[in-house]
N, C-alpha and C positions, 0 to 999 in steps of 0.2 A: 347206445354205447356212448360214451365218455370218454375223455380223455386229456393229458395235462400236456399242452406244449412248452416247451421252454426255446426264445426267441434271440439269440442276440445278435445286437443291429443297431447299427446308428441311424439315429434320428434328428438327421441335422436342421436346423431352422433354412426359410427359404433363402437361398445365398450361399449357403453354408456349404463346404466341402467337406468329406472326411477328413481331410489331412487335417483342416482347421477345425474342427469338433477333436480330434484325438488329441489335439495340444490344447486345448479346451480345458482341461481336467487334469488336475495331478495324479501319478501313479500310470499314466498311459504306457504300455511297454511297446508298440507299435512301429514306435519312434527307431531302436536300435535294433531292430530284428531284420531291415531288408537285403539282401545279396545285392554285391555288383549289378545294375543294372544290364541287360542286355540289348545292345544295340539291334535294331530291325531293320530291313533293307530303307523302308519307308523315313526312315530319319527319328521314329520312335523309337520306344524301350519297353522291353516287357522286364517286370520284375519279380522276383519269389522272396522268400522268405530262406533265411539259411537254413541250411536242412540242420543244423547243430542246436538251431533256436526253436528249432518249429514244435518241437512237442511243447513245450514249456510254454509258447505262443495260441496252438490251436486245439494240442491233445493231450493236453494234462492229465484227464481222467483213464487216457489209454493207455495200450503194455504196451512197454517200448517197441517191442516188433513188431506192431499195428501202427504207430506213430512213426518208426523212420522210414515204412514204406508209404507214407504218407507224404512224409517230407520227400521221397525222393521221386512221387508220380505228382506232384503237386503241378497245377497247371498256373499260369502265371496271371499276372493282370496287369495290363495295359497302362503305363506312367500317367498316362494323361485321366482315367479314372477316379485315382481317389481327389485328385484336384479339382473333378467338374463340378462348379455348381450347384444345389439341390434346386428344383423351381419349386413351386408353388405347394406344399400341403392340399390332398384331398380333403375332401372337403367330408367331415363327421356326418352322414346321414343318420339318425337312429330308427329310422323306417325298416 
């Protein structure tokens, strides 16, 4: 069996953050799509996506009533996330 995946994902160099790969490159839409921040007891922020931006963001090819229930069960991700660091690239075996 066979089959065709399609991947997308950032691949930042070692060092690299997402935040600083998506300002990397012109046309990034990433930038004005995030909600209010939510504060967490721990003194972090969980964040989402506005649920107004999100099809246009994640589910473009969807019906919109697959897409705003998407946006509105979307589970968040943690502030400090897209900012960490990337380490080291593995390492290409072709073995």
């Amino acid at each position: 069996m066979k089959a065709l995946v399609y991947v997308a994902a950032f691949a930042p160099e070692a060092g690299e953050s997402a935040i600083k790969l998506s300002e990397k490159f012109p046309g990034s839409t990433s930038g004005p799509t995030p909600a209010d921040p939510v504060a967490l007891p721990d003194g972090g922020h969980d964040l989402y996506i506005e649920q107004m931006k999100f099809r246009k963001q994640f589910a473009g090819d969807l019906p919109l009533k697959e897409a705003k229930q998407m946006a509105a069960s979307q589970r968040p991700v943690a502030e400090a996330a897209p900012k960490e660091p990337a380490g080291e690239p593995a390492e290409n075996d072709p073995s």
